[in-house]
C-alpha positions in Angstrom: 83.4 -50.8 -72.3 83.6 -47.5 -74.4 83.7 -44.1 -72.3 82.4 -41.6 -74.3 84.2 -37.4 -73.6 84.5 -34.2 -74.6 87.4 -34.1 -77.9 87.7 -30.5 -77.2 87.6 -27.9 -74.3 84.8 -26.3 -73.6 84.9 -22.8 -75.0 83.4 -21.0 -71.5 84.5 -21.0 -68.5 82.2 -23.2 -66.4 80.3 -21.8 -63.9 83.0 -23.4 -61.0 85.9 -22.4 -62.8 86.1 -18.3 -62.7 87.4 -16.5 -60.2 85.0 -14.7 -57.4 84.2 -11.1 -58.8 84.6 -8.0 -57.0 81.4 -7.9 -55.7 81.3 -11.4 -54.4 84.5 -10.5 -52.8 83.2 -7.5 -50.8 80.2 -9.4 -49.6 82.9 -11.9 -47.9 84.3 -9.2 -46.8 81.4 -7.3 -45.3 80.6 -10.8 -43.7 83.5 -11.6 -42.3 82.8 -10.6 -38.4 79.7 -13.2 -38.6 81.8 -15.7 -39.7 84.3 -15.5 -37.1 81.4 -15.2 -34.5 80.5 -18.6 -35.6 83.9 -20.3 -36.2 84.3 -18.8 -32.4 81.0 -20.5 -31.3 81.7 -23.7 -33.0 84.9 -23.8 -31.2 83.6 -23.5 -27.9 81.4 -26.3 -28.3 83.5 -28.8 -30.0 85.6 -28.6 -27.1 82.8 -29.7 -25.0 82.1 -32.3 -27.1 84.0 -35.2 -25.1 83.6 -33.9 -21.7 81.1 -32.0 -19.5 81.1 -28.8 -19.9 82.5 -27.0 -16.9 81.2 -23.5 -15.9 83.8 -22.1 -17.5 83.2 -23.6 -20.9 79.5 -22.6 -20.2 80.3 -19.1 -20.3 82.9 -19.1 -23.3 79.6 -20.6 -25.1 77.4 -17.5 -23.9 80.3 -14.9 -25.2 80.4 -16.7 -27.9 76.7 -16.4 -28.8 76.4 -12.9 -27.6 79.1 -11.8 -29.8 77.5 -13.7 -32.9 74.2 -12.0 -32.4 75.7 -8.4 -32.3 77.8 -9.5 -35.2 74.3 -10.7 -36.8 72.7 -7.2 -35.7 75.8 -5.1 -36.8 75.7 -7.2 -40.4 71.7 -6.6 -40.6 72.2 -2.5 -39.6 74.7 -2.1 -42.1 72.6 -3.7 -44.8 69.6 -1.8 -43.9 71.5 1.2 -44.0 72.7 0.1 -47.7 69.4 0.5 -48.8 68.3 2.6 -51.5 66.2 5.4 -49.1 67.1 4.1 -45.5 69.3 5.9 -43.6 70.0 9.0 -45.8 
């Protein structure tokens, strides 16, 4: 069997091998709270995941939720505000 490559690099990056730009970077950024909401809420219900969820787990599950939405809402306001003619 003959395999058949590439005899030379390609001469552009490809588009999964660049680093993130500046932009992509602050978007993380900007995002961030909502992500740790989630990671949060995940958390809380793996660890029910093998056992029945006592009433303490069921309110680290609500916290959890209520802080993702108002990390949702704050993310949603701010981008709102970003808007060319909202806000100003």
């Amino acid at each position: 069997m003959v395999h058949i490559v590439a005899v030379q690099d390609p001469v552009t990056a490809s588009e999964f091998d660049r680093e993130p730009t500046a932009a992509e970077l602050d978007a993380i950024d900007r995002e961030m709270p909502v992500i740790r909401a989630e990671v949060d809420l995940l958390d809380a219900q793996i660890m029910t995941l093998d056992r029945p969820a006592s009433e303490l787990d069921a309110r680290r599950i609500r916290r959890a939720r209520r802080r993702l939405l108002t990390a949702r809402r704050d993310l949603a306001t701010r981008s709102a505000m970003t808007l060319p003619g909202v806000g100003a």
